[in-house]
N, C-alpha and C positions, 0 to 999 in steps of 0.2 A: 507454343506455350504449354502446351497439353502434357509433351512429356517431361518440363520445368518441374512438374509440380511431383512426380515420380521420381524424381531422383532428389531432389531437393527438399520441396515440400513448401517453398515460398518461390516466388518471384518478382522482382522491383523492376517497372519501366519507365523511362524516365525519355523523355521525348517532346522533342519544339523545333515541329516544323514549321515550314510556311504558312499552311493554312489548318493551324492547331487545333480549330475547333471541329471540322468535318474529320480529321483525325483522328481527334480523341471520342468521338460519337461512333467511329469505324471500331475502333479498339475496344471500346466498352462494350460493343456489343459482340465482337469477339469473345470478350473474355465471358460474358454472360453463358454464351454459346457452349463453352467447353469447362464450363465449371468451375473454374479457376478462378471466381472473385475473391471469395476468402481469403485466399493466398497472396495475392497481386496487391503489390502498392503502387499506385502511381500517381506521378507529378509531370501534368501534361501541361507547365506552365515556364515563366521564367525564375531560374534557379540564380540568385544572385552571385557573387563570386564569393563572398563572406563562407555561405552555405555550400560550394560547391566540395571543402574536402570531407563533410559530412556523409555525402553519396559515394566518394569513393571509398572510404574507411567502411562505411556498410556493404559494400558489394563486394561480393567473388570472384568476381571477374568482368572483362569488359568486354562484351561482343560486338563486334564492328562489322556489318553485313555489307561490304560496300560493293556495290558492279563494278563500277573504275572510280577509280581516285587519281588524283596529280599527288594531294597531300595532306595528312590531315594528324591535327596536334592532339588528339583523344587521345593515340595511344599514347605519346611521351608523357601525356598528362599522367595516363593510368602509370604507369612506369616509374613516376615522381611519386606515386603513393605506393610504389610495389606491387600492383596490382598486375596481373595474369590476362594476354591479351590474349582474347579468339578472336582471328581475323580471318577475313574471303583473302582468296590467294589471288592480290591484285600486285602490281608490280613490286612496291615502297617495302607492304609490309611484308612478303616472302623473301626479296634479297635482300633486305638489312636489318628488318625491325624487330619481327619477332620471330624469335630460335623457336623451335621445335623443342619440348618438353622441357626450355630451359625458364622463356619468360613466355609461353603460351603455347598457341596449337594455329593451323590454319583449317581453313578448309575450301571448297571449291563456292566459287560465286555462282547464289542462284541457284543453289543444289539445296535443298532444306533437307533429305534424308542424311545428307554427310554433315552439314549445324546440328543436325543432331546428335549424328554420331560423334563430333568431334564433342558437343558439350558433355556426352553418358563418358567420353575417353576423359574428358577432363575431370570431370567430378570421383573419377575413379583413381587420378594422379594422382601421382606423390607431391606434384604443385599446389591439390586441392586440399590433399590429406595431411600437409605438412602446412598450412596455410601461415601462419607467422614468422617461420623460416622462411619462406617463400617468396613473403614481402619483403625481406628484411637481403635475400639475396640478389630479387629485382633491383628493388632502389640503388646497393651499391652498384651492381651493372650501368641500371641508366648514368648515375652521379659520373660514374668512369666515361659513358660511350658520350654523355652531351655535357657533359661540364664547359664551360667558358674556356680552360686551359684546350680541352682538346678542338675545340671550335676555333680558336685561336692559332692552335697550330697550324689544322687546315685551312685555313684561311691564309697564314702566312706563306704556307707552302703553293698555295692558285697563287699567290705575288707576284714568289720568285720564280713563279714558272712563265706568268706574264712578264715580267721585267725581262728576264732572260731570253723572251718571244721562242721557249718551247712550246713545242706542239703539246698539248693536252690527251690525247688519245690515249689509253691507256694506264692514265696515272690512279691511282689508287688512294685516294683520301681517305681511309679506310685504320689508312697507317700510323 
């Protein structure tokens, strides 16, 4: 968080784990530590769904540090609001979810010198510097890549590949 406040000048954490409150006591004293209170907002509680596009419409972007994932609906969320994902390069979101300087950036899991670097790359973007263009070229992307029509498709298309008892290997839903 320390270099957050150098390129930016603010930082928002927004976090509810399991056990929120030895958390948010770990955090706070964190942030004490490296000076960064002034700057830091945070809401270490639960955020209703009413209030949730509130948080996205304030934020820059959506950092997603995850070790291993199977799956996880943060990013399409961020992506419904046009929001710019950083993610750890864990399977999901390197091959499909998020491009490379189109709707975000990755980086290595568990690496904090490359979170960094990838966030000083981001904030340096034309996805940072252009930021309501940005949103505005995300969401049509998402609208196109998970709309109902295209969900439907693929969906129909695993059917007739069951009905037809083709082999699956190979097929590309993608399409």
């Amino acid at each position: 968080l320390g270099f957050a406040r150098s390129i930016c000048g603010n930082a928002a954490l927004y976090y509810e784990p399991k056990n929120a409150v030895a958390a948010a006591d770990e955090i706070e004293k964190l942030l004490n530590e490296i000076k960064i209170d002034e700057n830091c907002t945070r809401h270490f509680k639960y955020i209703p769904d009413l209030d949730i596009p509130y948080y996205f419409y304030a934020a820059d972007c959506c950092v997603l540090p995850y070790k291993s994932i199977f799956q996880s609906g943060v990013h399409t969320l961020s992506y419904a609001y046009g929001l710019p994902v950083i993610a750890s390069d864990v399977v999901s979101f390197k091959d499909d979810d998020v491009l490379e300087n189109e709707t975000g950036f990755i980086f290595t899991p568990l690496d904090h010198h490359d979170l960094k670097m990838t966030l000083i790359k981001y904030f340096k973007s034309p996805l940072y510097l252009q930021l309501p263009q940005t949103r505005i070229h995300i969401n049509n992307w998402a609208q196109k890549k998970y709309s109902w029509i295209e969900i439907g498709k693929k969906t129909s298309s695993l059917y007739q590949h069951i009905c037809n008892n083709e082999k699956l290997t190979g097929v590309n839903f993608d399409q």
